[in-house]
C-alpha positions in Angstrom: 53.8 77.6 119.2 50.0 78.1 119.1 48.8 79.8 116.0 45.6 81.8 117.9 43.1 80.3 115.2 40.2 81.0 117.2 41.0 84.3 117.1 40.6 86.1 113.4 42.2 89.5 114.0 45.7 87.2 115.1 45.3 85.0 112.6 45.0 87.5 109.4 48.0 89.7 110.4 50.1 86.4 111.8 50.9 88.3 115.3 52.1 84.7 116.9 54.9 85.1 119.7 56.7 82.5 117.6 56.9 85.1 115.2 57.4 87.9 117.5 60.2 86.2 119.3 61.8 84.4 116.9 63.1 82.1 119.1 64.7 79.0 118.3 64.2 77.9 122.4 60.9 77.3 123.5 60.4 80.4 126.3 57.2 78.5 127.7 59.4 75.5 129.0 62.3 78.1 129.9 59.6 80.3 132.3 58.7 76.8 133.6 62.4 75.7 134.2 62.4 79.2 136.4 59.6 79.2 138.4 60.8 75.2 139.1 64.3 76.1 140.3 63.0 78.9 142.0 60.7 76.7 144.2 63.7 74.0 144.3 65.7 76.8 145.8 63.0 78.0 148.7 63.1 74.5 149.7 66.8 74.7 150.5 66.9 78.2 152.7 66.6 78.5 156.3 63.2 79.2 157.7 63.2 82.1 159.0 60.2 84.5 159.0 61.5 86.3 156.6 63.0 83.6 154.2 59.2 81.5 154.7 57.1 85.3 153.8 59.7 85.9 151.2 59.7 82.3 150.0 55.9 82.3 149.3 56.2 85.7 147.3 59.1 84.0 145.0 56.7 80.7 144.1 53.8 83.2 143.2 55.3 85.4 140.7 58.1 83.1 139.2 55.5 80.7 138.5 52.8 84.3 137.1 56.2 84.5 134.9 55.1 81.0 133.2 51.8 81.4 133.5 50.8 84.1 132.0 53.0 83.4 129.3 51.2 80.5 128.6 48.1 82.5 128.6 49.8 84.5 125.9 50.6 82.2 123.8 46.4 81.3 124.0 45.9 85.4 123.4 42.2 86.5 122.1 43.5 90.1 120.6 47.1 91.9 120.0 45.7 93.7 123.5 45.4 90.8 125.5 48.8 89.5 124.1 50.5 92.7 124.9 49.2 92.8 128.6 50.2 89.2 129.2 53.8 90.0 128.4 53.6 92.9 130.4 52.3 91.0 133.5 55.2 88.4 132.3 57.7 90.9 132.7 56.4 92.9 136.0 56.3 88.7 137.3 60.3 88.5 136.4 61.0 91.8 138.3 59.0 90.9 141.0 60.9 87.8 141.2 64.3 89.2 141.0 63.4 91.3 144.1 62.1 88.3 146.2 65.4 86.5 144.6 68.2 89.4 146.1 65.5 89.2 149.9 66.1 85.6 151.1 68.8 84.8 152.8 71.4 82.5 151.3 73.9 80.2 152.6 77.1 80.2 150.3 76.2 76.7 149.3 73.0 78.7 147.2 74.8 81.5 146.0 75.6 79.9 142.3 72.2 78.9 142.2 70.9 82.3 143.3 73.1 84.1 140.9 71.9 82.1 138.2 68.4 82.6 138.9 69.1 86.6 139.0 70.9 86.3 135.7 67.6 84.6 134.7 64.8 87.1 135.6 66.8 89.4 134.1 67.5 87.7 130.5 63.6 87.3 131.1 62.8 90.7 131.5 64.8 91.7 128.5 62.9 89.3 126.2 59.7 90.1 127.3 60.5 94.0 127.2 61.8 93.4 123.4 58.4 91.2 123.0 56.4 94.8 124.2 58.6 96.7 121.8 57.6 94.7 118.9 54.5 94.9 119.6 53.4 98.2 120.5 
Protein backbone atom coordinates (compact mmCIF):
# COMPACT_ATOMS: atom_id res chain seq x y z
CA UNK A 1 0.00 0.00 0.00
CA UNK A 2 1.09 3.64 -0.62
CA UNK A 3 2.66 5.24 2.42
CA UNK A 4 1.12 9.14 1.54
CA UNK A 5 4.81 10.53 1.81
CA UNK A 6 3.95 13.61 0.03
CA UNK A 7 1.68 14.32 2.57
CA UNK A 8 3.37 15.18 6.26
CA UNK A 9 0.27 15.17 8.54
CA UNK A 10 -0.29 11.12 7.15
CA UNK A 11 3.07 10.37 7.32
CA UNK A 12 3.79 11.55 11.13
CA UNK A 13 0.73 9.77 12.65
CA UNK A 14 1.07 6.58 10.06
CA UNK A 15 -2.85 6.94 9.08
CA UNK A 16 -2.13 4.37 5.88
CA UNK A 17 -5.37 2.27 4.89
CA UNK A 18 -2.89 -0.65 5.14
CA UNK A 19 -2.80 0.10 8.58
CA UNK A 20 -6.41 0.97 8.97
CA UNK A 21 -7.59 -2.11 7.30
CA UNK A 22 -5.25 -4.46 8.19
CA UNK A 23 -5.86 -6.52 5.47
CA UNK A 24 -3.90 -9.30 4.36
CA UNK A 25 -6.01 -9.10 0.69
CA UNK A 26 -5.20 -6.30 -1.36
CA UNK A 27 -8.97 -4.31 -1.41
CA UNK A 28 -7.71 -2.15 -4.54
CA UNK A 29 -7.55 -5.33 -6.76
CA UNK A 30 -10.79 -6.75 -4.98
CA UNK A 31 -12.87 -3.34 -5.88
CA UNK A 32 -11.35 -3.88 -9.33
CA UNK A 33 -12.40 -7.65 -9.55
CA UNK A 34 -16.05 -6.00 -8.76
CA UNK A 35 -16.57 -3.40 -10.93
CA UNK A 36 -14.95 -6.08 -13.70
CA UNK A 37 -17.59 -8.81 -13.10
CA UNK A 38 -20.11 -6.31 -12.75
CA UNK A 39 -19.42 -5.04 -16.36
CA UNK A 40 -18.89 -8.91 -17.39
CA UNK A 41 -22.36 -9.43 -16.13
CA UNK A 42 -24.25 -6.28 -18.07
CA UNK A 43 -22.83 -7.85 -20.99
CA UNK A 44 -24.79 -11.00 -20.50
CA UNK A 45 -28.55 -9.51 -19.63
CA UNK A 46 -31.18 -8.86 -22.17
CA UNK A 47 -31.45 -5.44 -23.47
CA UNK A 48 -34.15 -4.10 -22.54
CA UNK A 49 -34.66 -0.33 -21.71
CA UNK A 50 -34.52 -0.93 -18.46
CA UNK A 51 -31.59 -3.57 -18.18
CA UNK A 52 -29.39 -0.97 -20.92
CA UNK A 53 -30.37 2.43 -18.29
CA UNK A 54 -29.81 0.15 -15.38
CA UNK A 55 -26.69 -1.46 -16.98
CA UNK A 56 -24.94 1.94 -17.45
CA UNK A 57 -25.70 3.01 -13.72
CA UNK A 58 -24.02 -0.41 -12.48
CA UNK A 59 -20.51 0.20 -14.69
CA UNK A 60 -20.48 3.85 -13.19
CA UNK A 61 -20.57 3.31 -9.51
CA UNK A 62 -18.96 -0.31 -9.27
CA UNK A 63 -16.15 1.00 -11.12
CA UNK A 64 -16.45 4.88 -8.41
CA UNK A 65 -16.12 1.75 -5.82
CA UNK A 66 -12.49 1.11 -7.19
CA UNK A 67 -11.80 4.31 -8.07
CA UNK A 68 -12.06 6.22 -5.44
CA UNK A 69 -10.41 3.84 -3.45
CA UNK A 70 -7.50 4.17 -5.39
CA UNK A 71 -7.72 7.82 -4.89
CA UNK A 72 -7.64 6.97 -1.15
CA UNK A 73 -4.99 5.13 -0.99
CA UNK A 74 -3.17 8.53 -2.84
CA UNK A 75 -5.14 10.72 0.14
CA UNK A 76 -3.64 14.41 0.80
CA UNK A 77 -5.16 14.69 4.58
CA UNK A 78 -7.07 12.11 7.16
CA UNK A 79 -10.21 14.39 5.51
CA UNK A 80 -9.72 13.57 2.12
CA UNK A 81 -9.10 9.88 3.17
CA UNK A 82 -12.26 9.76 5.10
CA UNK A 83 -14.50 11.16 2.32
CA UNK A 84 -12.97 8.82 -0.29
CA UNK A 85 -14.17 5.81 1.77
CA UNK A 86 -17.32 7.36 2.21
CA UNK A 87 -17.95 7.92 -1.55
CA UNK A 88 -16.46 4.09 -1.70
CA UNK A 89 -19.10 2.92 0.33
CA UNK A 90 -22.25 5.21 -0.96
CA UNK A 91 -20.50 3.59 -4.68
CA UNK A 92 -21.10 -0.14 -3.14
CA UNK A 93 -24.73 0.67 -2.08
CA UNK A 94 -25.44 2.26 -5.19
CA UNK A 95 -24.28 -0.75 -6.84
CA UNK A 96 -26.20 -3.19 -4.91
CA UNK A 97 -29.36 -1.32 -5.95
CA UNK A 98 -28.53 -1.28 -9.73
CA UNK A 99 -27.46 -5.15 -8.91
CA UNK A 100 -31.25 -6.37 -7.29
CA UNK A 101 -32.91 -3.72 -10.85
CA UNK A 102 -31.74 -5.69 -13.86
CA UNK A 103 -33.38 -8.39 -14.92
CA UNK A 104 -31.73 -11.87 -14.71
CA UNK A 105 -32.06 -14.92 -16.45
CA UNK A 106 -31.54 -17.99 -14.05
CA UNK A 107 -28.32 -18.72 -15.86
CA UNK A 108 -27.04 -15.12 -13.94
CA UNK A 109 -28.49 -15.66 -10.74
CA UNK A 110 -25.16 -17.28 -9.02
CA UNK A 111 -23.32 -14.68 -10.47
CA UNK A 112 -25.82 -11.97 -9.35
CA UNK A 113 -25.94 -13.32 -5.84
CA UNK A 114 -22.39 -13.27 -5.60
CA UNK A 115 -22.01 -9.85 -6.73
CA UNK A 116 -24.76 -8.81 -3.90
CA UNK A 117 -22.89 -10.75 -1.35
CA UNK A 118 -19.94 -8.60 -2.62
CA UNK A 119 -21.24 -4.91 -2.32
CA UNK A 120 -22.29 -5.83 0.76
CA UNK A 121 -18.85 -7.40 2.37
CA UNK A 122 -17.73 -4.01 0.61
CA UNK A 123 -19.83 -1.77 2.39
CA UNK A 124 -19.02 -3.40 5.74
CA UNK A 125 -15.28 -2.84 5.22
CA UNK A 126 -15.52 0.46 4.13
CA UNK A 127 -17.98 1.41 6.99
CA UNK A 128 -15.42 -0.25 9.57
CA UNK A 129 -12.62 1.85 7.51
CA UNK A 130 -15.04 5.22 8.60
CA UNK A 131 -15.26 3.93 12.12
CA UNK A 132 -11.62 3.78 12.48
CA UNK A 133 -11.18 6.76 11.34
CA UNK A 134 -13.48 9.18 12.58
Amino acid sequence: MVRHTHHPELVEGQITMEKITNSKYNLEQRTQDFARRCRNLTKQVSRTISNIEDSKQLIRSSGSVAANYIEANEALSKKDLLMRVKICKKEAKESRLWLRLLEYGSNLENERQHLLKESDELMKIFGAIIEKLK
